[in-house]
FIPAGU-335398 format. One record per residue (C-alpha): residue number from 1; x, y, z. Coordinates in steps of 0.5 Angstrom, whole numbers, plus 500, padded with zeros to 3 digits. Layout:
# residues N
NUM|X|Y|Z
...
//
This chain:
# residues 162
1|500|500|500
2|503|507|498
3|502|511|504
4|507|516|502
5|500|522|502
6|499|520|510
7|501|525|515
8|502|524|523
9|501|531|527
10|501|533|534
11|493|535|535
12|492|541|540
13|485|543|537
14|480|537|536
15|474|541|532
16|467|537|532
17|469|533|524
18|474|531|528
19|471|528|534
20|466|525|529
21|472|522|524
22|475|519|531
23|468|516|532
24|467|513|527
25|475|510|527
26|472|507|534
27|467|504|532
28|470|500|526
29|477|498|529
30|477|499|536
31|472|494|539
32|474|496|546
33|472|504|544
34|464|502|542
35|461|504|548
36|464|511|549
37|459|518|547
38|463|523|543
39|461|528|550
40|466|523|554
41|472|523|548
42|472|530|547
43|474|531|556
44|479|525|555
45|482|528|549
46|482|536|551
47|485|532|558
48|490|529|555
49|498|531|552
50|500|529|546
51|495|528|542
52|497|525|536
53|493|523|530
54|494|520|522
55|491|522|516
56|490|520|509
57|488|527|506
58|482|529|510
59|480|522|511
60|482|521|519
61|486|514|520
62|489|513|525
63|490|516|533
64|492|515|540
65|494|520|546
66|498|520|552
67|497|523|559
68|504|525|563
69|506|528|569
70|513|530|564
71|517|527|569
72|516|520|572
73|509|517|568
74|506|517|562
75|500|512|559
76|499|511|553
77|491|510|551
78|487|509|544
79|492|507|539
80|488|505|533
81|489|506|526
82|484|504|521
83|484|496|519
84|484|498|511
85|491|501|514
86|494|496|518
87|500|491|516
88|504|498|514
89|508|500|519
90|503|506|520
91|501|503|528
92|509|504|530
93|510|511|527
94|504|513|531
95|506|510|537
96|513|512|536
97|510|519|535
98|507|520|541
99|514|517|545
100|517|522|541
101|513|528|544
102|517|532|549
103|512|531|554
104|513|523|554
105|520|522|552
106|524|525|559
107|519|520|563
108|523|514|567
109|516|510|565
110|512|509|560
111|505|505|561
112|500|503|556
113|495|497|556
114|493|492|551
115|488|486|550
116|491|482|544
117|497|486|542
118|502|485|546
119|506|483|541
120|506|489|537
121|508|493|543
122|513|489|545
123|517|490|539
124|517|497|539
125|521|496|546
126|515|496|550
127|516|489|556
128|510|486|560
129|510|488|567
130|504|484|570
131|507|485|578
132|504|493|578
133|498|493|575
134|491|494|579
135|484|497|578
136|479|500|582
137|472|501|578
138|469|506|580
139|461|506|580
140|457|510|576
141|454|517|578
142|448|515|580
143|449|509|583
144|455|512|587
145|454|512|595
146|454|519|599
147|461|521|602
148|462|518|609
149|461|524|612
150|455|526|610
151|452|520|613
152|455|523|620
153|452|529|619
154|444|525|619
155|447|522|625
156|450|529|628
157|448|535|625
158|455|538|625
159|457|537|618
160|463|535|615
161|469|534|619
162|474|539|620
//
C-alpha cells in the first residue's frame, strides 16, 4: 500500500468533524471503544497531552493519546489505525510519534494497556510487567453512595469533619 499521501501531526485543537471522524474509526477498528459517547471522547482528549492523529488527505486513519506528568509516567491510550490501513507500519509510527513528543519521551516510565497485541508492543520495546498493574472500578454516577461524612451529618448534625 502507498502510503506516502498519510500524514502524523500533533493535534492540539479537536474540531466536531474531527471528533466524528474519530468515532466513526472507533466504531470500525477498536472494539473496546464502541460504547463510548463523543461528549466522554471529547473530555479525555482535551485532557490528554500529546494528541497524535493519522490522516490520509481529510480522511482520519489512525489516532492515539497519552497522559503524563513529563517527568515519572506517562500511559499511552486509544492506538487504533483504520483496518484498511494496517499491516503497513503505520501503527509503530504513530506509537513512536507520541514516544516522541517531549511530554513523553523524558518519563522514567512509560504505561499502556493492551487486550491482544502485546506482541506488536513488544516490538517496539514495550515489556510485560504484570506485577504493578491494579484497578478499581469506580460506580456509575447515579449509582454512587454519598460520602461517609454525610452520613455522619444525618446521625449528627454537625456537617463535614474539619
Amino acid at each position: 500500500m502507498d502510503c506516502s499521501h498519510v500524514h502524523f501531526q500533533y493535534s492540539e485543537d479537536f474540531s466536531e468533524s474531527d471528533l466524528d471522524q474519530l468515532y466513526r474509526l472507533f466504531q470500525a477498528a477498536a472494539f473496546w471503544a464502541k460504547n463510548r459517547s463523543m461528549q466522554e471522547m471529547a473530555v479525555a482528549i482535551a485532557n490528554s497531552h500529546p494528541v497524535v492523529t493519522v490522516w490520509d488527505q481529510e480522511t482520519l486513519i489512525g489516532f492515539a493519546r497519552a497522559t503524563s506528568d513529563g517527568v515519572y509516567r506517562a500511559t499511552i491510550w486509544d492506538v487504533v489505525i483504520d483496518p484498511s490501513y494496517q499491516g503497513g507500519g503505520l501503527g509503530r509510527k504513530l506509537v513512536q510519534t507520541v514516544l516522541g513528543h517531549p511530554h513523553v519521551s523524558q518519563v522514567e516510565r512509560v504505561y499502556l494497556m493492551t487486550t491482544h497485541q502485546q506482541g506488536f508492543y513488544e516490538r517496539i520495546g514495550f515489556q510485560s510487567n504484570p506485577s504493578t498493574t491494579l484497578v478499581l472500578f469506580n460506580q456509575p454516577m447515579e449509582r454512587e453512595l454519598a460520602p461517609a461524612w454525610q452520613g455522619a451529618e444525618a446521625a449528627s448534625s454537625s456537617g463535614p469533619p474539619n
